[in-house]
Structures are given as structure tokens and as C-alpha cells.
C-alpha positions as CSV (number, residue, x, y, z in Angstrom):
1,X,20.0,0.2,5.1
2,X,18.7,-2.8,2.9
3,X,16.0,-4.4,4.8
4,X,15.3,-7.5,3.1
5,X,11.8,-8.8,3.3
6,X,9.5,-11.3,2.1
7,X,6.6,-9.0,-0.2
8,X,3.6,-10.7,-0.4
9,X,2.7,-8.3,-3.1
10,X,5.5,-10.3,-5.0
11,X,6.0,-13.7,-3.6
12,X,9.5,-13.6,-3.0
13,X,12.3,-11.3,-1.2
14,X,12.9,-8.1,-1.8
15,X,14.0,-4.9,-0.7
16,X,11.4,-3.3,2.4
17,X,10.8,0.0,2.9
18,X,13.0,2.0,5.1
19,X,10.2,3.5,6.8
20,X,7.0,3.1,7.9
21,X,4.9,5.1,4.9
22,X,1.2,4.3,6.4
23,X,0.2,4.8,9.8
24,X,-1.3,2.3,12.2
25,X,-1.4,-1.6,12.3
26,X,-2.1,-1.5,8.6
27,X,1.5,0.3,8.5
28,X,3.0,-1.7,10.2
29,X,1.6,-4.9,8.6
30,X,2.5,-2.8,4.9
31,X,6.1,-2.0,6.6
32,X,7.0,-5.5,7.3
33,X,5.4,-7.4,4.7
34,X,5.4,-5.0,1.4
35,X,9.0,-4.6,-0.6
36,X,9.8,-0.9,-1.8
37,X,8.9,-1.8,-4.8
38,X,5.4,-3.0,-4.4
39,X,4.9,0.1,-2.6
40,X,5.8,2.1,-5.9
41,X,3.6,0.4,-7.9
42,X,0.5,0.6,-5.2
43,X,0.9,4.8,-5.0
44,X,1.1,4.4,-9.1
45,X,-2.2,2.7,-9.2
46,X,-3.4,4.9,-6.1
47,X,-3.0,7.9,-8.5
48,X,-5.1,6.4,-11.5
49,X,-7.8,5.5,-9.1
50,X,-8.0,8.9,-7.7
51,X,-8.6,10.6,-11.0
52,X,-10.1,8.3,-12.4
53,X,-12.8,8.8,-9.3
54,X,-12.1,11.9,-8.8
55,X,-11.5,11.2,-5.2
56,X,-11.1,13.9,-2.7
57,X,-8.4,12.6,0.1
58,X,-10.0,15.1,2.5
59,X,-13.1,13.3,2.6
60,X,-13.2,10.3,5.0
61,X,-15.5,8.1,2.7
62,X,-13.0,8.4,-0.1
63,X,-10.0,7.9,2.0
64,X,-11.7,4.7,3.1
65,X,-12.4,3.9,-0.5
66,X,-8.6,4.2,-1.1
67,X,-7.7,2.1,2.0
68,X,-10.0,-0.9,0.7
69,X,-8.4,-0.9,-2.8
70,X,-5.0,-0.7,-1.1
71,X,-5.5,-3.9,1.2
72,X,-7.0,-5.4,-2.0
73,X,-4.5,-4.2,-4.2
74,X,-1.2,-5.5,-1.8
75,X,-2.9,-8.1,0.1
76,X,-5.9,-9.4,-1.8
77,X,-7.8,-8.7,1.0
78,X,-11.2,-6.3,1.6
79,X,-12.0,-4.8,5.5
């Protein structure tokens, strides 16, 4: 199925994910406004920023970290 979307990661329309890849309202907001492809290059940068930090994803602090930079990163947004 080709969902097409309008990504605000990319500012125009674009393929959307088939599925729901985060949980929550922050999924859901990711689901229906990210493209597949701004989703690839967010877990791309997600990777160099945890080992460049060296992050642990089993620690709540650093999993919050992550979430900021990923709102910032695909929304320009913080909180």
C-alpha cells in the first residue's frame, strides 16, 4: 500500500510509512506526517548520535535525549 503523505521533514508529498514505527501520540503525529523516507534518514542520524554519545537505550534519560533530538530533528521542535 502507498500511503501518500505530506512530510514535513521534506516539504512536499511523499511516500508514509506503512506502519506506525513509534509508539504513542508522538507516533502517531510521526505516522501521519513523516514520509518513509524521512524516517530513514532520522534512524541514520539516530545511530551516529548514539555512538557518538555513547547512549544506552535502556536508560530512561538517554532515551529521552533521543526523543528530543528526534522531534528536533523531524519537526524542529524541542518538548
Amino acid at each position: 500500500m502507498n500511503r501518500i503523505i505530506f512530510c514535513k521533514f521534506l516539504k512536499k508529498k511523499s511516500q508514509g510509512q506503512e506502519f506506525q514505527s513509534y509508539p504513542g501520540k508522538l507516533g502517531e503525529k510521526i505516522y501521519n506526517h513523516i514520509s518513509k523516507i524521512a524516517w530513514e534518514k532520522w534512524m541514520k542520524q539516530q545511530t551516529i548520535l548514539i555512538n557518538e554519545k555513547q547512549l544506552n537505550t535502556s536508560n530512561y534519560e538517554d532515551r529521552k535525549l533521543i526523543e528530543n533530538q528526534m522531534k528536533l530533528f523531524l519537526f524542529n521542535e524541542t518538548k
